[in-house]
C-alpha positions as a Markdown table, in Angstrom:
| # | Residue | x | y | z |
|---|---|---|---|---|
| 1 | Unk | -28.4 | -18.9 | -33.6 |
| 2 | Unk | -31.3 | -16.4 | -34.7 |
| 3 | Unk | -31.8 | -13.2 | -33.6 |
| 4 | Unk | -34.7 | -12.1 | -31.8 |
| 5 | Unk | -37.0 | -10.1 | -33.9 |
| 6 | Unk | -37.5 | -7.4 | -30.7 |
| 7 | Unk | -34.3 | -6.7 | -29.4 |
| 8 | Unk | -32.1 | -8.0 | -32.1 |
| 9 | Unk | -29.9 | -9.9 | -29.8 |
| 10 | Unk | -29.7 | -13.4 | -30.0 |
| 11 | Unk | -32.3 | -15.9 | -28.8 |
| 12 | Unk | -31.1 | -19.3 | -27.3 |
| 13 | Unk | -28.7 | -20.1 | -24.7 |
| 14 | Unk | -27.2 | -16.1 | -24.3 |
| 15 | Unk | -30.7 | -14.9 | -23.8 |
| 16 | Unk | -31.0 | -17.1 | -20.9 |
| 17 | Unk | -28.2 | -16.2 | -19.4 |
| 18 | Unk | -29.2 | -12.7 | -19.3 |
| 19 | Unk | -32.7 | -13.6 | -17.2 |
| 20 | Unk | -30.0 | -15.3 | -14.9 |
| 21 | Unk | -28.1 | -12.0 | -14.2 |
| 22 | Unk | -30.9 | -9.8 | -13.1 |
| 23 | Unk | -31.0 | -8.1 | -9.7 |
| 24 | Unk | -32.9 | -10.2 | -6.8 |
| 25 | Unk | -33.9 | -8.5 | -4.0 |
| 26 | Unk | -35.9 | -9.6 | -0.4 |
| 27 | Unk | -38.1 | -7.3 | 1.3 |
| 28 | Unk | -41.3 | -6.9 | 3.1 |
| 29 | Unk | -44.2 | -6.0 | 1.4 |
| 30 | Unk | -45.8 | -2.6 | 2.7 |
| 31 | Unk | -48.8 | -2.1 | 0.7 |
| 32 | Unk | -51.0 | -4.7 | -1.3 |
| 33 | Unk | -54.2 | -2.3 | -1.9 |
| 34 | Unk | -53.2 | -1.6 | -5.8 |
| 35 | Unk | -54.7 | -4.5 | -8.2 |
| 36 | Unk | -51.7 | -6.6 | -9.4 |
| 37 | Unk | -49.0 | -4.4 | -7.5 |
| 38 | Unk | -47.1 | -5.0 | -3.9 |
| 39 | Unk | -45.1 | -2.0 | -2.5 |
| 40 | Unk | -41.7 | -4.0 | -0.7 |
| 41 | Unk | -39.6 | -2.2 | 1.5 |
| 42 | Unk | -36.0 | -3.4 | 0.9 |
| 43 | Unk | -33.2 | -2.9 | 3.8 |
| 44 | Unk | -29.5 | -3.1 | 2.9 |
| 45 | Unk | -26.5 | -2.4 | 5.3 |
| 46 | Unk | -24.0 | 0.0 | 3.7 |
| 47 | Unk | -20.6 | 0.9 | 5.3 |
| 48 | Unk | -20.2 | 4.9 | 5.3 |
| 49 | Unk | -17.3 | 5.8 | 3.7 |
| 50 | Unk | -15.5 | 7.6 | 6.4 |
| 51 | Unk | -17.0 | 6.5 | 9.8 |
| 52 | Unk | -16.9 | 3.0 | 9.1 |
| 53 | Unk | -19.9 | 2.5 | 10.9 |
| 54 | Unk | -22.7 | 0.5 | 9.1 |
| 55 | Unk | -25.8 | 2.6 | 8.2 |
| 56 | Unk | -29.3 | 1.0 | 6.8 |
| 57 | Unk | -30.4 | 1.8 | 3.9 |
| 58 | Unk | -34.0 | 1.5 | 2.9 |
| 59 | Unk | -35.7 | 1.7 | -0.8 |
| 60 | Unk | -39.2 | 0.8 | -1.8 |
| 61 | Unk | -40.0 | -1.2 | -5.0 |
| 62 | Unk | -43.1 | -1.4 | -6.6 |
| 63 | Unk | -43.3 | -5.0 | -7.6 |
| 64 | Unk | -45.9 | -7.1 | -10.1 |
| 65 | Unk | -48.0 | -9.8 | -8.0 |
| 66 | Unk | -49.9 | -11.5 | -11.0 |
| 67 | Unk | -52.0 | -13.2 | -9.0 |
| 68 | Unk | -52.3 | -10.8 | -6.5 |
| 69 | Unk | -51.1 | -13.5 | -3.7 |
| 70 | Unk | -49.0 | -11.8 | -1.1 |
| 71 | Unk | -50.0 | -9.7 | 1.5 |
| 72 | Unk | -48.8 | -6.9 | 4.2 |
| 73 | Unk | -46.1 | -8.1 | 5.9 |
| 74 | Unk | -45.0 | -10.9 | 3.7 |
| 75 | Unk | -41.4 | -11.8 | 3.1 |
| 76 | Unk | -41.0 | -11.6 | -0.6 |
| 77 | Unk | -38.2 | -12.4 | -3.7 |
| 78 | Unk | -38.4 | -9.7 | -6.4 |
| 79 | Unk | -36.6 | -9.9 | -9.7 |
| 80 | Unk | -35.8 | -6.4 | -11.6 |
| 81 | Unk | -37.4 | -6.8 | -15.4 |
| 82 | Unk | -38.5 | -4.8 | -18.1 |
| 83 | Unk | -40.5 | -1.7 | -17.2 |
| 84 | Unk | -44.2 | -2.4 | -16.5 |
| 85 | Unk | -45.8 | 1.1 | -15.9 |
| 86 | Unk | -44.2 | 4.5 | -14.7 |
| 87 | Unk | -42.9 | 3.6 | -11.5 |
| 88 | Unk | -42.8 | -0.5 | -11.4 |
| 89 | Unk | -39.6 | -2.9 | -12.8 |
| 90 | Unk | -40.0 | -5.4 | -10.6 |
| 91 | Unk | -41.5 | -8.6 | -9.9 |
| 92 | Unk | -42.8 | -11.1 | -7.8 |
| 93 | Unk | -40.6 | -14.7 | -7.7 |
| 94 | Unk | -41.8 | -16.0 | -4.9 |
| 95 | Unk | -43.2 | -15.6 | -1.1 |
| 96 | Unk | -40.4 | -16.6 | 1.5 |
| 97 | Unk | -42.9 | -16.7 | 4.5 |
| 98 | Unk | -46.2 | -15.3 | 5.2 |
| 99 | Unk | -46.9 | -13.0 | 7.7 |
| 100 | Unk | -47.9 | -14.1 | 11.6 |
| 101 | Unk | -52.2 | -14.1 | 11.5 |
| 102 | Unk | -52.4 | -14.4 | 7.6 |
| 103 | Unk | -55.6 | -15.9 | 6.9 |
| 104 | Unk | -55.7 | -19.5 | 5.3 |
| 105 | Unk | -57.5 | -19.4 | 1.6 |
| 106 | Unk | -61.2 | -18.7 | 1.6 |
| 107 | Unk | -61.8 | -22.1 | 0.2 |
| 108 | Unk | -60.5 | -23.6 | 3.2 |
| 109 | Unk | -62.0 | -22.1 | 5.6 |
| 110 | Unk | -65.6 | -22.2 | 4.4 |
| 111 | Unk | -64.6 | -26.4 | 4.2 |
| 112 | Unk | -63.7 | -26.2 | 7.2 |
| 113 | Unk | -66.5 | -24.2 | 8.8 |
| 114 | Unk | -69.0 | -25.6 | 11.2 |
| 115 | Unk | -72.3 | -26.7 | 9.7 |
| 116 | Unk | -75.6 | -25.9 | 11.2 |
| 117 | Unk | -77.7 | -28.3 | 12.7 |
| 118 | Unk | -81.1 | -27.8 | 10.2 |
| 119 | Unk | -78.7 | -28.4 | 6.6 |
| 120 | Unk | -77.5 | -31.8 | 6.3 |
């Protein structure tokens, strides 16, 4: 095995396993107007210690879209990872469905678009 020459753990079969064990999350994105950033609102149902009654509990991640691919209202996977800026350690895996009256790609719909009778 060799070590890694940045974190001085071991590179190979270990280091993989480590990507593995990160924290997954699903949440709705909120916000999409910040280039290369998504703003997910996560929901998770915690018991209450005394009541027993089950409360929701709501966090929002800042998350890395590198292609800048999902939008408001999108069901999303985000993977914790090393920190990118101030405020975001998370990122994009994949989009689990897109939100109702998301607009298909642009290149689509200009193929798609009517032609007018003078071009040919």
């Amino acid at each position: 095995m060799t070590r890694s020459f940045f974190t001085g753990r071991r590179a190979g079969p270990l280091a993989r396993c480590e990507r593995e064990m990160r924290r997954r999350a699903r949440g709705i994105v909120k916000s999409d107007r910040m280039d290369k950033t998504i703003s997910v609102l996560v929901e998770r149902l915690v018991q209450h210690p005394r009541y027993e009654k089950y409360v929701r509990h709501r966090s929002t991640f800042k998350a890395h879209d590198s292609h800048n691919e999902a939008g408001v209202g999108d069901l999303v996977e985000i993977e914790e990872t090393r920190p990118l800026s101030r405020t975001k350690c998370w990122r994009l895996v994949r989009i689990l469905r897109r939100a109702r009256g998301a607009e298909a790609e642009p290149a689509l719909q200009e193929a798609d678009a009517p032609q007018p009778e003078g071009e040919a």
